[in-house]
N, C-alpha and C positions, 0 to 999 in steps of 0.2 A: 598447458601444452608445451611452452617453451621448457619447463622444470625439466619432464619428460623425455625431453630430447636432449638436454644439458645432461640428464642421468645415465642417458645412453651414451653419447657420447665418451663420456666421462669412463663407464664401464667398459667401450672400446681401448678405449686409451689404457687404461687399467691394464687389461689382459693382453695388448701388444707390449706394455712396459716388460709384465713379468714372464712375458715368453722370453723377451730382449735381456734381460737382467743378466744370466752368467756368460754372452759373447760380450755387453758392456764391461762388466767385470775386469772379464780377461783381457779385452784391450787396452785395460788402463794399467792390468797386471798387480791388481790390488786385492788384498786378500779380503770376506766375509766381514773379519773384526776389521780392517779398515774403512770398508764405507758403512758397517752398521755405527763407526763412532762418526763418522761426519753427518751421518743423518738423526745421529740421536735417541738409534734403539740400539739394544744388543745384539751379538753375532748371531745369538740364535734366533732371534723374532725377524733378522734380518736373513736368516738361512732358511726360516718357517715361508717368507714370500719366496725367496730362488725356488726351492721345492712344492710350491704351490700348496701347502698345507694351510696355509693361513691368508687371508684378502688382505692385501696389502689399504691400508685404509686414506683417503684422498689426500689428506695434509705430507703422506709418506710419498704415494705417487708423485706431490708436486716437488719434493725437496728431493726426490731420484730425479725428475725430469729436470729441473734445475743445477742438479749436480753435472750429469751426464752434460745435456746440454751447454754448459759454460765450460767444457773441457777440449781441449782441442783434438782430441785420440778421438774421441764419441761425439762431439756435434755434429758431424756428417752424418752417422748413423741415426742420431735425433732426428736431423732436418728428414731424413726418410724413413721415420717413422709416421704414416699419413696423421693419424689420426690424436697421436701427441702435439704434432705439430697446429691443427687445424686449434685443437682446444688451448693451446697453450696461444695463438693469436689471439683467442676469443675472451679467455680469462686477463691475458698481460697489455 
């Protein structure tokens, strides 16, 4: 039951991320190819989750929520994002 709920979770988290993804962006004023190379895919697999074509897959969500979060432009908008915030207590 708890998997269950961690997968749910986790799926919240997910699709609050990649709603959140191009105003994070733009407040860091950073282009596609610069955070697809700090997160270690390319512009376009990283362009494939902006436009929701592709599931961004958990090890990507955690290193966007990680990025995002340890920046000082986007922590705020982290800490109020409900449900990144709840999973990323429960994971860290």
């Amino acid at each position: 039951m708890e998997s269950i709920v961690l997968d749910a979770k986790k799926e919240l988290c997910r699709i609050q991320l990649v709603n959140d993804l191009p105003v994070l962006r733009a407040r860091l004023g950073i282009s596609q190819e610069e955070i697809a190379s700090k997160i270690g895919v390319s512009r376009q697999t990283y362009n494939s989750y902006e436009v929701k074509k592709r599931q961004v897959p958990w090890s990507v969500c955690v290193a966007l929520i990680t990025f995002f979060a340890s920046n000082s432009k986007t922590k705020e908008m982290m800490k109020n994002n409900t449900y990144t915030l709840e999973l990323m207590n429960e994971i860290f």
